[in-house]
C-alpha positions as CSV (number, residue, x, y, z in Angstrom):
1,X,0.0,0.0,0.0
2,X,1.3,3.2,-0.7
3,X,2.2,5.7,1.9
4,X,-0.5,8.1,3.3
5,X,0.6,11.9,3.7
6,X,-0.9,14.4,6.2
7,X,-0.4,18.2,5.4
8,X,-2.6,21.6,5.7
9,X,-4.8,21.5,2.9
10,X,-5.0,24.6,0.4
11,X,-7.6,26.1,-1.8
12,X,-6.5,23.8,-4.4
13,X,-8.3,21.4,-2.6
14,X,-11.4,22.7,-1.9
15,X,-13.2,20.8,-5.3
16,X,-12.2,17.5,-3.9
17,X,-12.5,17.7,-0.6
18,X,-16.4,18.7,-2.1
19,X,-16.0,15.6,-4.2
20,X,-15.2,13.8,-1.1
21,X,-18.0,15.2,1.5
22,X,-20.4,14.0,-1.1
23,X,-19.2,10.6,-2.0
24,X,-19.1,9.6,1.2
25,X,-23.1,11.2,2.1
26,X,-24.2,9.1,-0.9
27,X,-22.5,5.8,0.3
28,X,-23.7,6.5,4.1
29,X,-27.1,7.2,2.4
30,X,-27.0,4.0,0.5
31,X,-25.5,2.0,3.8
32,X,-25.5,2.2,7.8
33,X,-25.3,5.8,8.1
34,X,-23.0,5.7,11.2
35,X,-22.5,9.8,11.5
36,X,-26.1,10.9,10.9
37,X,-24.8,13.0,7.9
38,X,-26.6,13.8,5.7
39,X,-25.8,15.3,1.6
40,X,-26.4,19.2,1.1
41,X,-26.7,19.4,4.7
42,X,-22.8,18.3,6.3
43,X,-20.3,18.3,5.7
44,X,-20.5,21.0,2.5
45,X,-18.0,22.5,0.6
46,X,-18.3,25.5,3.2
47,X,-16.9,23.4,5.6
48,X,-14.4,23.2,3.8
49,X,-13.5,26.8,2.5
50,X,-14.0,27.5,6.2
51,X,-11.4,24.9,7.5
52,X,-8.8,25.9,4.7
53,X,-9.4,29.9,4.9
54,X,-8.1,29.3,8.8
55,X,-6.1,27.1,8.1
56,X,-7.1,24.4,10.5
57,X,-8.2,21.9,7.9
58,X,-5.6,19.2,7.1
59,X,-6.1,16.2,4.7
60,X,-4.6,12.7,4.4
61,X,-3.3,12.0,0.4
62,X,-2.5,8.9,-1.3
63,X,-0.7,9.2,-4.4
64,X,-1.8,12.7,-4.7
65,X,-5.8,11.6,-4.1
66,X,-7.4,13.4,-1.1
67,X,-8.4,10.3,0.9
68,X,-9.4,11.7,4.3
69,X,-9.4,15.2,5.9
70,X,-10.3,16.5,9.9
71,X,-10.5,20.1,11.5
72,X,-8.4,21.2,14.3
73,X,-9.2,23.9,15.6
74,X,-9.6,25.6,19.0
75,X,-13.8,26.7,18.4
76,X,-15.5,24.6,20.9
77,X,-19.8,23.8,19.8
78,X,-21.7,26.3,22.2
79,X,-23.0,23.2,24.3
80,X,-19.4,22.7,24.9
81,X,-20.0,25.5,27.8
82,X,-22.4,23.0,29.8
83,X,-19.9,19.8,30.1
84,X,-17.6,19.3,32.8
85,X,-14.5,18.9,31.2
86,X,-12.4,18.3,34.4
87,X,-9.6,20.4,32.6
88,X,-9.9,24.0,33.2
89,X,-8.2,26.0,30.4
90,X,-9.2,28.5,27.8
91,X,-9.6,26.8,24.0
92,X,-6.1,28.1,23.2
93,X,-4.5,25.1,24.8
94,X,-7.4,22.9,23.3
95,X,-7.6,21.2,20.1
96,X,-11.7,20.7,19.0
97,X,-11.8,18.2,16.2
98,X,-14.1,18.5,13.7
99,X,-15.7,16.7,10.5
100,X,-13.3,13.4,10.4
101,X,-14.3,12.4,7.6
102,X,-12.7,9.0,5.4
103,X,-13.7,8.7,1.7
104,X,-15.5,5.4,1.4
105,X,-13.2,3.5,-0.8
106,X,-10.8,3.8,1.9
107,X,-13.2,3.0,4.9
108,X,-11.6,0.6,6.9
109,X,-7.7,0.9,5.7
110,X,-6.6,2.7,8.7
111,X,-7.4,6.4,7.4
112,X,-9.3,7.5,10.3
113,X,-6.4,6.2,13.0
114,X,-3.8,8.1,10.6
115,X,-6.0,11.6,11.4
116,X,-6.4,10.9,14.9
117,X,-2.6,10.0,15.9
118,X,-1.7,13.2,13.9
119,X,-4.0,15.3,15.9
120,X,-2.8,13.7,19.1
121,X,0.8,14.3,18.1
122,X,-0.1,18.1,17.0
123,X,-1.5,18.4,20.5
124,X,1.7,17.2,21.7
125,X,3.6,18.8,19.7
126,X,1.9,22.4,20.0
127,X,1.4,21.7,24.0
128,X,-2.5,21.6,23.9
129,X,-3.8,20.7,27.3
130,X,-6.4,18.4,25.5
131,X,-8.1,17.0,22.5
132,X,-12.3,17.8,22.9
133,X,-14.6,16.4,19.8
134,X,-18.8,15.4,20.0
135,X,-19.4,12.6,18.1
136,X,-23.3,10.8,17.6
137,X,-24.1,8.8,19.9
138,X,-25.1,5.8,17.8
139,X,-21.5,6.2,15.4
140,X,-20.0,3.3,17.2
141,X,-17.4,2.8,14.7
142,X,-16.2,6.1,15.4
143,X,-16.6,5.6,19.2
144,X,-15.0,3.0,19.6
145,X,-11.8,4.6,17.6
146,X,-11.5,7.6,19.6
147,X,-11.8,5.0,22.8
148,X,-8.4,2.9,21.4
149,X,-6.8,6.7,21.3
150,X,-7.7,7.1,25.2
151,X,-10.5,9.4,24.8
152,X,-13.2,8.7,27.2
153,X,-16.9,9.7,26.9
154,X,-18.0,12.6,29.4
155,X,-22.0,12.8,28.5
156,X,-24.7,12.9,26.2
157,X,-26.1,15.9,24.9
158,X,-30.3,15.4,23.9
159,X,-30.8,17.6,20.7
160,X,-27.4,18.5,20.3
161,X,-27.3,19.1,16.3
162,X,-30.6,19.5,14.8
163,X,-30.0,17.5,10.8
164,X,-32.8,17.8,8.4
165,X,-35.6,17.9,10.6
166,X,-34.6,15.9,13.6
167,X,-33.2,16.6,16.6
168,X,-29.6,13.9,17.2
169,X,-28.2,13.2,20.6
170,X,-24.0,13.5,20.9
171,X,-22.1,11.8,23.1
172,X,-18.7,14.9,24.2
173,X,-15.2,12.9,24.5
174,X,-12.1,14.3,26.0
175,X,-8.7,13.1,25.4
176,X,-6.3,14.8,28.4
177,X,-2.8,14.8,26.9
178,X,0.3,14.4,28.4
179,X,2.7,17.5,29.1
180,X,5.8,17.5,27.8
């Protein structure tokens, strides 16, 4: 397999990183639709534009081929303010991740563990406190990822995200990391 390269993405790559947010609604429409995402709705190529215009957007390539891409930034979700984080700090020292997302011909190959050991290293790195992210409550395959990476599950949030029409319960995680 060949090797799989994280970097900041540019505006190059807003098109494909479009491309990719809606190959991957149409196969979660057409299979188990673990992240409650839904196409025209999120992720959107505004995400993206967003995420690149502050830089905080980086994306995983395979022989050139955008393959996977997550958002690290320090903007926690407003119901962020009603958790008890155990980790006082202000979001300067906290990474918030944001749309992981894993284009579906590569589901499964180890894409998804490549963006969450860079953001745990970046958080090292950079001397972030901590690593926050919400994540729906029924995505157990995304769960049960951030739980191998030591994140642990704080509580749920009823009506967290309202997406097309209903209201979807989130589970908050928290990964504390180690200071260097």
């Amino acid at each position: 397999m060949t090797k799989m390269v994280i970097e900041k993405g540019v505006h190059a790559d807003i098109d494909e990183l479009a491309r990719l947010y809606d190959d991957l609604n149409d196969f979660l429409s057409s299979d188990i639709n673990h992240p409650g995402w839904i196409k025209g709705v999120y992720p959107v190529r505004q995400i993206a534009e967003t995420g690149i215009n502050e830089q905080h957007l980086y994306v995983v390539r395979q022989e050139k081929r955008i393959i996977g891409s997550i958002i690290l930034n320090h903007h926690p979700e407003p119901a962020y303010n009603k958790a008890s984080w155990g980790i006082e700090s202000d979001y300067s020292k906290i990474f918030v991740i944001h749309t992981l997302v894993v284009h579906p011909d590569f589901l499964k190959a180890g894409v998804g563990k490549k963006l969450i050991s860079f953001a745990c290293e970046l958080g090292k790195e950079l001397h972030m406190k901590a690593i926050r992210l919400d994540v729906y409550e029924n995505n157990i395959p995304a769960i049960k990822l951030y739980e191998k990476f030591g994140f642990r599950k704080l509580c749920t949030f009823p009506a967290f995200f309202r997406i097309g029409g209903q209201d979807i319960d989130f589970d908050v995680m928290l990964l504390q990391l180690p200071q260097i």
